[in-house]
C-alpha positions as CSV (number, residue, x, y, z in Angstrom):
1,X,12.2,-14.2,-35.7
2,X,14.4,-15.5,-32.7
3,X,14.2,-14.6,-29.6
4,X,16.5,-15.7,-26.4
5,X,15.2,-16.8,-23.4
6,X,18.2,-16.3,-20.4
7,X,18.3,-17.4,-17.1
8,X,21.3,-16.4,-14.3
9,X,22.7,-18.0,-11.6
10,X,20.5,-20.5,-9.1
11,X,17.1,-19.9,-11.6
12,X,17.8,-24.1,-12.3
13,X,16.7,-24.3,-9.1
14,X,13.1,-22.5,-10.0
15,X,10.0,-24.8,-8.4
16,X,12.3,-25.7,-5.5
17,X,14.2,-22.8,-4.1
18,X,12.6,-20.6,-2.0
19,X,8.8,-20.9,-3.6
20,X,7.4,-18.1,-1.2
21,X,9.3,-15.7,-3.2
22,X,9.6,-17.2,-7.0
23,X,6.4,-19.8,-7.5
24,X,6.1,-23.7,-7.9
25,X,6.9,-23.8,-11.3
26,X,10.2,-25.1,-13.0
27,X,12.1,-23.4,-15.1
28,X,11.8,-26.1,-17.6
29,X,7.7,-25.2,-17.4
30,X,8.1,-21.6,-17.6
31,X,10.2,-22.6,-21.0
32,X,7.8,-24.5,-22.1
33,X,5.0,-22.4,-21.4
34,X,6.9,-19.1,-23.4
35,X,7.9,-21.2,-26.2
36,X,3.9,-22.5,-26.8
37,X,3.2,-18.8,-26.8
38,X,5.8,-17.7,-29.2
39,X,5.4,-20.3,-31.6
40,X,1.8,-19.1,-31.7
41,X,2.9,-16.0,-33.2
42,X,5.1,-17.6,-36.1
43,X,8.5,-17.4,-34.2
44,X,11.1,-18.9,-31.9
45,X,12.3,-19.1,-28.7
46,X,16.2,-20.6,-27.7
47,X,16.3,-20.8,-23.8
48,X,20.1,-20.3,-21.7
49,X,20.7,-21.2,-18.3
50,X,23.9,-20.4,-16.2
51,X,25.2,-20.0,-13.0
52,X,28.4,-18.5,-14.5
53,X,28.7,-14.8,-15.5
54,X,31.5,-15.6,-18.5
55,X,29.2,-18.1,-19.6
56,X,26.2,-16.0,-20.0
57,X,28.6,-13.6,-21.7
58,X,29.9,-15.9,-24.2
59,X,26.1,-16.8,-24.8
60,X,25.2,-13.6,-26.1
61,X,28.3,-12.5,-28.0
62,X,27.6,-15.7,-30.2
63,X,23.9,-15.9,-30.4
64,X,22.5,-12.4,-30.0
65,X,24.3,-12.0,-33.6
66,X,21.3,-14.7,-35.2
67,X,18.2,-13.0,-32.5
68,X,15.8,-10.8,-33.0
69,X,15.4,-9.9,-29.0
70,X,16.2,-10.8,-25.4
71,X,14.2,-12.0,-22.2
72,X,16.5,-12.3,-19.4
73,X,16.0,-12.6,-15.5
74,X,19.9,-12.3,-15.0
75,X,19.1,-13.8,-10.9
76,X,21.4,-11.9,-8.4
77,X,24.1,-10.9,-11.2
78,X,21.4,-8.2,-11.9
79,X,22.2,-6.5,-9.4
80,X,26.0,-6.1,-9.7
81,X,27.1,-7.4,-13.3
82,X,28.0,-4.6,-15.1
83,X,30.1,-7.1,-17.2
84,X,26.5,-8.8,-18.3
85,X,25.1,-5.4,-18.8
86,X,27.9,-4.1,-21.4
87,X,26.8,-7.3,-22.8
88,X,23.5,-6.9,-23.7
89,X,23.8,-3.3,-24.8
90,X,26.3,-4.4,-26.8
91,X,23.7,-6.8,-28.7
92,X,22.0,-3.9,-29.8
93,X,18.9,-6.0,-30.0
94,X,15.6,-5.1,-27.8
95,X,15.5,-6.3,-24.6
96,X,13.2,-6.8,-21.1
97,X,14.1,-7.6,-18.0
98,X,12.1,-10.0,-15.8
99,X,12.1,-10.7,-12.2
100,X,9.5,-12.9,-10.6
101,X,9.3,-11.9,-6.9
102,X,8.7,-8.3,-5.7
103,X,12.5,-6.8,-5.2
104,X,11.1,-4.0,-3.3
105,X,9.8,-6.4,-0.5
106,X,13.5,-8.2,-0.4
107,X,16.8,-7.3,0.8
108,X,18.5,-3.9,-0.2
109,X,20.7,-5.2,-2.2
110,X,18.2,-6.9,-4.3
111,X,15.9,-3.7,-4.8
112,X,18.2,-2.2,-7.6
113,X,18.9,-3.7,-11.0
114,X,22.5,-2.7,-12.7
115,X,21.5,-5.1,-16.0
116,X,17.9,-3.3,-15.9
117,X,20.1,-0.4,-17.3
118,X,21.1,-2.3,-21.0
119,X,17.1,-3.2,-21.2
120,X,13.9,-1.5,-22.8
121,X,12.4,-1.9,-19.4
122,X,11.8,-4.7,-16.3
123,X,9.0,-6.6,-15.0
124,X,8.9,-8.0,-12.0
125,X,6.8,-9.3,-8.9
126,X,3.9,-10.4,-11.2
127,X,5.3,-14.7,-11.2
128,X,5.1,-16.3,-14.2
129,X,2.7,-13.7,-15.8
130,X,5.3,-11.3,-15.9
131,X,7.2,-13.5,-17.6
132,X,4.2,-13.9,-20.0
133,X,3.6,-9.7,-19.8
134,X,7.3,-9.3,-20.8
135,X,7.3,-11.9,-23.5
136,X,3.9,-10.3,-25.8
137,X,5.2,-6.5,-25.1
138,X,9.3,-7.8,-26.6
139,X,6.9,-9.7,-29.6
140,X,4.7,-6.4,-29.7
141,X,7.8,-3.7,-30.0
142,X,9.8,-6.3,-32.4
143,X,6.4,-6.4,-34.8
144,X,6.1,-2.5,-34.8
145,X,2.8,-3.3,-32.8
146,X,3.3,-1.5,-29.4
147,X,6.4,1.6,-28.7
148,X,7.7,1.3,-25.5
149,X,6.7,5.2,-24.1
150,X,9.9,7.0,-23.5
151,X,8.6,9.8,-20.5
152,X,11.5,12.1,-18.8
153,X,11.6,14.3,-16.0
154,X,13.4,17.8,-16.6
155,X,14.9,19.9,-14.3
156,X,18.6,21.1,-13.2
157,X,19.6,20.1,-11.1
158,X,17.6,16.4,-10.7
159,X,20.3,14.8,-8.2
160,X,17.3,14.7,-5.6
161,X,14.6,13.6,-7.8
162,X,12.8,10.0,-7.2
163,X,10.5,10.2,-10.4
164,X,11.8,7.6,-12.3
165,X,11.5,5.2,-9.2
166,X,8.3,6.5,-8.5
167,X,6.8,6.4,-12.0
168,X,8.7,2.8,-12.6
169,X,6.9,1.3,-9.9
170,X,3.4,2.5,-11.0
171,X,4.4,1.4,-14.6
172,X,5.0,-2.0,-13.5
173,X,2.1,-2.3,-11.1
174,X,-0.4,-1.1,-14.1
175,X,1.2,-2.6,-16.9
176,X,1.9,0.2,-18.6
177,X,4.8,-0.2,-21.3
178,X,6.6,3.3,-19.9
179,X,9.9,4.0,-18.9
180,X,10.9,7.5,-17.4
181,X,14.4,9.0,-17.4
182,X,16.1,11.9,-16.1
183,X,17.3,15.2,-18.1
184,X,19.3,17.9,-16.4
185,X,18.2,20.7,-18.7
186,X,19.9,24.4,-18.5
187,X,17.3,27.3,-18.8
188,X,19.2,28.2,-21.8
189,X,18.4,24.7,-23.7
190,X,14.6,24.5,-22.9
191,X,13.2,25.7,-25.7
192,X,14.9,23.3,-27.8
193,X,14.3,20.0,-25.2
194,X,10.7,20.9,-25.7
195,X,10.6,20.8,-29.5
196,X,12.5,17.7,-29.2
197,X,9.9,16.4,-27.2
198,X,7.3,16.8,-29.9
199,X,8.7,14.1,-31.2
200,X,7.9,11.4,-28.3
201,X,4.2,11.2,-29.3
202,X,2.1,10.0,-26.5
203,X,4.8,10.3,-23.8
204,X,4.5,12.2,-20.5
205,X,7.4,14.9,-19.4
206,X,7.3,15.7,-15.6
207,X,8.3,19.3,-15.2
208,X,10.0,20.0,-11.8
209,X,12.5,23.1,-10.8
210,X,13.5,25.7,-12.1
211,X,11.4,24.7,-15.4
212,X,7.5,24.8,-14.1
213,X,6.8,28.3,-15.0
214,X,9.3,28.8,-18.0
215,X,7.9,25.8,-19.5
216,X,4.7,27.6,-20.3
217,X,5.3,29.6,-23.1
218,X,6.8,26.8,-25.1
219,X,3.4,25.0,-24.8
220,X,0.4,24.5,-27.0
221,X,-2.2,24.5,-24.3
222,X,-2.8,24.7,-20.3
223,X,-5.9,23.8,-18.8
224,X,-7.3,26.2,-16.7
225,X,-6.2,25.4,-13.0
226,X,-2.6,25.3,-13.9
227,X,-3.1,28.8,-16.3
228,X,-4.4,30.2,-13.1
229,X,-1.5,29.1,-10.9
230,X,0.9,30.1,-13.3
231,X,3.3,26.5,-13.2
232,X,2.8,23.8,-14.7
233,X,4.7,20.3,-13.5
234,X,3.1,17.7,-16.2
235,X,3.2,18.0,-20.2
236,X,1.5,15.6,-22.5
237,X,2.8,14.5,-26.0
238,X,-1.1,14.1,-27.6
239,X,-0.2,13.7,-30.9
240,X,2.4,16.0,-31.2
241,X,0.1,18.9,-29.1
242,X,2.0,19.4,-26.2
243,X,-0.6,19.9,-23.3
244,X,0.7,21.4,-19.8
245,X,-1.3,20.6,-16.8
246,X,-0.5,20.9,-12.6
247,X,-0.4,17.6,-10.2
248,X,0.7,19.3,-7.2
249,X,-2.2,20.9,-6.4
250,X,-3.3,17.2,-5.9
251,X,-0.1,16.1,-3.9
252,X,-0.7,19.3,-2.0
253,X,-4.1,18.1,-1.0
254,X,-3.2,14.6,0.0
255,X,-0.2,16.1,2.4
256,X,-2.6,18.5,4.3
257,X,-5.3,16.0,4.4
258,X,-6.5,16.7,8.3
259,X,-4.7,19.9,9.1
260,X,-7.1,22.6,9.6
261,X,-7.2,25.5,6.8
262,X,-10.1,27.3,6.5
263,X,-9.6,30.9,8.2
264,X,-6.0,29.8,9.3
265,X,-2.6,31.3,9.4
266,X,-0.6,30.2,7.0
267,X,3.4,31.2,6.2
268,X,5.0,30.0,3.2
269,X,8.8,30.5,2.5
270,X,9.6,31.1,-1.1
271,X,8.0,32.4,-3.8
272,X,8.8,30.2,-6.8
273,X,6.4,27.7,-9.1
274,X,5.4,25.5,-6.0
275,X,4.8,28.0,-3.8
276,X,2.3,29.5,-7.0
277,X,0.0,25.6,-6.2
278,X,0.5,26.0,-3.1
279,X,-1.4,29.4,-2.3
280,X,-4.0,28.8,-5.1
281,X,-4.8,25.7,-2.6
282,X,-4.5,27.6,0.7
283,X,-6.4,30.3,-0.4
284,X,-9.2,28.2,-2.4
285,X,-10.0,26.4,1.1
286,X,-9.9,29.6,2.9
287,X,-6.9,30.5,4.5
288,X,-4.8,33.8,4.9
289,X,-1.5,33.5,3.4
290,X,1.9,35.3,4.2
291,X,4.9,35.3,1.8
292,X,7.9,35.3,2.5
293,X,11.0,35.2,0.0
294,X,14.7,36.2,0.7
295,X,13.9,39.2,-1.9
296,X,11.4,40.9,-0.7
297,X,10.4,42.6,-4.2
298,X,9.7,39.0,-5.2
299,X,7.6,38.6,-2.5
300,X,5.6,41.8,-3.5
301,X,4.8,41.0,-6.7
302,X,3.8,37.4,-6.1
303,X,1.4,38.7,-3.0
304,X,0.0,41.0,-5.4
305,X,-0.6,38.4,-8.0
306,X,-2.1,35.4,-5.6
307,X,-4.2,37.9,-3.0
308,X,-1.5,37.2,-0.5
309,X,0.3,38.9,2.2
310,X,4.3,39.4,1.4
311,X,6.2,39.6,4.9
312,X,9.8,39.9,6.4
313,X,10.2,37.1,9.4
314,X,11.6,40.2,11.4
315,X,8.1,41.4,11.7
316,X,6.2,38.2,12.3
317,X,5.0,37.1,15.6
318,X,5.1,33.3,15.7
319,X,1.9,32.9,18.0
320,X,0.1,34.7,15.1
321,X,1.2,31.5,12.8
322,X,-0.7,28.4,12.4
323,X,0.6,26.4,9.5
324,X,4.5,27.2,7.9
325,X,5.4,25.6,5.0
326,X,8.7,25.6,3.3
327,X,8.6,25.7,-0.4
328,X,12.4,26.4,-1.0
329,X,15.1,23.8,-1.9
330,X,17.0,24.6,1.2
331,X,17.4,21.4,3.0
332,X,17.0,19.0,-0.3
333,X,19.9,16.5,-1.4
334,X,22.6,16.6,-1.5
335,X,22.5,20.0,0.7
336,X,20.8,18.3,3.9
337,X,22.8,20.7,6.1
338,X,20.5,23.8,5.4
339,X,17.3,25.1,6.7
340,X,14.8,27.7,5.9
341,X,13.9,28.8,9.4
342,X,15.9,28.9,12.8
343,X,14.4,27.1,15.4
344,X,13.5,29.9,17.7
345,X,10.5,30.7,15.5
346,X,9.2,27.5,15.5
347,X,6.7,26.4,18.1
348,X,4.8,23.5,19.4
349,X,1.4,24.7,18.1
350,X,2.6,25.3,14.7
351,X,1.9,22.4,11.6
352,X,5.3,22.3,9.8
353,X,4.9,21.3,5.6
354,X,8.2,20.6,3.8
355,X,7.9,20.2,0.3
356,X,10.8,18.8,0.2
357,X,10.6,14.6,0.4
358,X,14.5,13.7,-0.1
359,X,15.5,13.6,2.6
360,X,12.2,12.8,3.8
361,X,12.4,14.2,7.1
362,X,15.0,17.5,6.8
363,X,16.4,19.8,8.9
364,X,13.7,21.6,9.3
365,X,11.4,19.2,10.2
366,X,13.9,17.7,12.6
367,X,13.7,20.9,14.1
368,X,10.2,21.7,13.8
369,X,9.5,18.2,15.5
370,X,12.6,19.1,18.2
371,X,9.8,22.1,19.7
372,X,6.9,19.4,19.7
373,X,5.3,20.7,16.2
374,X,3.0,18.6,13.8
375,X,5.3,17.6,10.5
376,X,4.3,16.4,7.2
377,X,6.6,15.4,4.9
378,X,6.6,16.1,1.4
379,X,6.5,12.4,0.1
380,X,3.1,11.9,0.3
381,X,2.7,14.9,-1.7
382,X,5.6,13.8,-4.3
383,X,3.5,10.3,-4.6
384,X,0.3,11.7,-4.8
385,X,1.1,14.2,-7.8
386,X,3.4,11.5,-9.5
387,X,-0.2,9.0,-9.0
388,X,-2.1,12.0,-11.0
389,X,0.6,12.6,-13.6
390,X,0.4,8.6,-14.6
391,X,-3.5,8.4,-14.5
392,X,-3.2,11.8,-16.8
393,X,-1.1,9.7,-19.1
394,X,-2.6,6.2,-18.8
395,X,-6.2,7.6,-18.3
396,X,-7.1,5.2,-16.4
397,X,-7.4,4.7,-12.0
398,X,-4.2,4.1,-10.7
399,X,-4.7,2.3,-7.7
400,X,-3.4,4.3,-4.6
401,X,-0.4,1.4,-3.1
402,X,2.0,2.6,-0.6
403,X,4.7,3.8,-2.9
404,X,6.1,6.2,-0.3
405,X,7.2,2.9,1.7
406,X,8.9,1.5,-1.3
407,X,10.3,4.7,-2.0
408,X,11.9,4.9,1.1
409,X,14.5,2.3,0.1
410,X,16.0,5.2,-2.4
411,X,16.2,8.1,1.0
């Protein structure tokens, strides 16, 4: 078995260019280091250096024909060679991605990856151990030993969503060989993407709108909270038993942390599967919840499901209000021009909740902030349930970083 070792443009320079960022050591000791450790296991390592994107090219066209799979840190052509990338996809072989600094702490232009695309997955701000990380899990997937988990997030539409990004980055930080993608699914297809999901034993699917309460019925088993909010946002591949759970009741709980609940006020707009989390929260921790949703009769039933109050705005008095929280997708990208609410109900003593957390601060909590009102944004809550879908799926701690800054880069 053969594997290639490539290195882009400037990575000669490794051990003397700008050490804060990529470590002391050379690239011929990196080299030498990974070829010890595959040799170890019974195979070989050929190692490619070039500061010349044609060269690189030419490298893999002829080679990649005689290797079994590919380590490459592609330098700055990662993030613009789509040339490269057409390249290694065209290899067919296996392939990871490794970086040695942490992109999210550089530049803008270095926090994306366009070769990333053509690989398995990417490792990066971990030194020369991720190089070390990336080389066992390539020797692993070649050998049949480890799968690389293939997760998703479904939803239609997903233009707004930041799971992959999100989950990537707690992949990487834990070490867990995961890579999530996204899948714009109708209504009409569900049923299908769900028995095709059997399949992906192990793997995690991340449930977001309209799918969390449709996605029930096609389920093996809920666990009890979720059964009694009636959505679900997280399904589990355990052996082929697909098992639906809810994280936003733990997002929910991290983006309220400090405002005041019990025997409160609160208003919610919308009546759909996060607004089902949200009241089982509100009302678990005491508070008196109002509905309200653009059809009324929806707005009925669900008060008459969740023990809450359905209400037109017409007939609200905003001093009665204490918390209002919008859990509609008015205001999400690409539509950033809309709002929930007009301004003139808003006031200064009110706590404003968007679900919403791209754009991170939206219309509505420009103008909820405009009258002097408390805001929270829904990114912490986004994090904080995407934290609890990963320790659900690596059961294990997932220590609590501050992904919401590096997500911020995406917004």
């Amino acid at each position: 078995m053969k594997i290639l070792l490539i290195h882009g443009p400037n990575l000669n320079k490794l051990g003397f260019r700008d050490p804060h960022f990529y470590g002391v050591q050379t690239l011929a000791q990196i080299t030498k280091s990974l070829n010890t450790k595959v040799k170890k296991r019974g195979h070989s390592l050929e190692s490619f250096q070039s500061n010349h994107e044609g060269e690189l090219i030419d490298f893999l066209q002829k080679e990649g024909q005689k290797a079994d799979g590919i380590l490459i840190n592609p330098g700055a052509l990662s993030h613009s060679s789509y040339a490269l990338k057409d390249a290694l996809l065209d290899t067919g072989l296996p392939c990871i991605e490794v970086h040695l600094s942490k992109l999210f702490e550089r530049e803008d232009y270095r926090r994306k990856s366009v070769t990333a695309e053509a690989c398995e997955l990417m490792i990066y701000g971990k030194g020369v151990k991720g190089y070390r990380e990336a080389l066992d899990l390539l020797l692993d997937v070649i050998e049949k030993k480890r799968v690389i988990l293939q997760n998703q997030v479904i939803g239609n539409p997903l233009d707004h969503s930041l799971s992959p990004d999100l989950h990537g980055l707690i992949y990487n930080e834990i070490g867990l060989a995961a890579v999530m993608k996204k899948r714009v699914v109708p209504l009409d297809e569900l049923k299908k993407v769900i028995n095709d999901f059997r399949k992906n034993k192990g793997a995690l699917m991340a449930v977001t709108l309209p799918h969390k309460e449709s996605v029930m019925e096609f389920l093996d088993e809920i666990d009890p909270v979720a059964k009694k909010i009636g959505s679900v946002n997280t399904v589990l591949n355990k052996n082929g038993r697909l098992v639906g759970s809810n994280t936003d009741i733990v997002g929910i709980e991290a983006a309220l942390e400090g405002v005041k609940i019990k025997n409160k006020t609160i208003l919610i707009l919308g009546a759909g599967g996060a607004s089902k989390a949200l009241c089982y929260f509100l009302k678990s921790k005491g508070a008196d919840v109002l509905i309200h949703n653009r059809t009324h009769q929806k707005a009925l039933d669900f008060a008459k499901k969740y023990k809450a109050t359905a209400v037109s705005l017409e007939d609200l008095n905003p001093h009665d209000i204490d918390v209002i929280v919008n859990a509609t997708p008015l205001g999400m990208y690409p539509f950033i021009h809309e709002c929930p609410l007009s301004t003139d109900f808003l006031l200064s003593k009110h706590t404003v909740f968007d679900l919403i957390y791209n754009p991170e601060k939206t219309l509505f909590l420009h103008r909820a902030e405009s009258v002097g009102a408390k805001i929270r944004s829904g990114l912490l809550m986004f994090v904080a349930q995407g934290v609890a879908q990963v320790e659900k799926l690596s059961e294990r701690k997932v220590h609590k970083l501050s992904y919401e800054k590096y997500l911020r880069t995406y917004l």
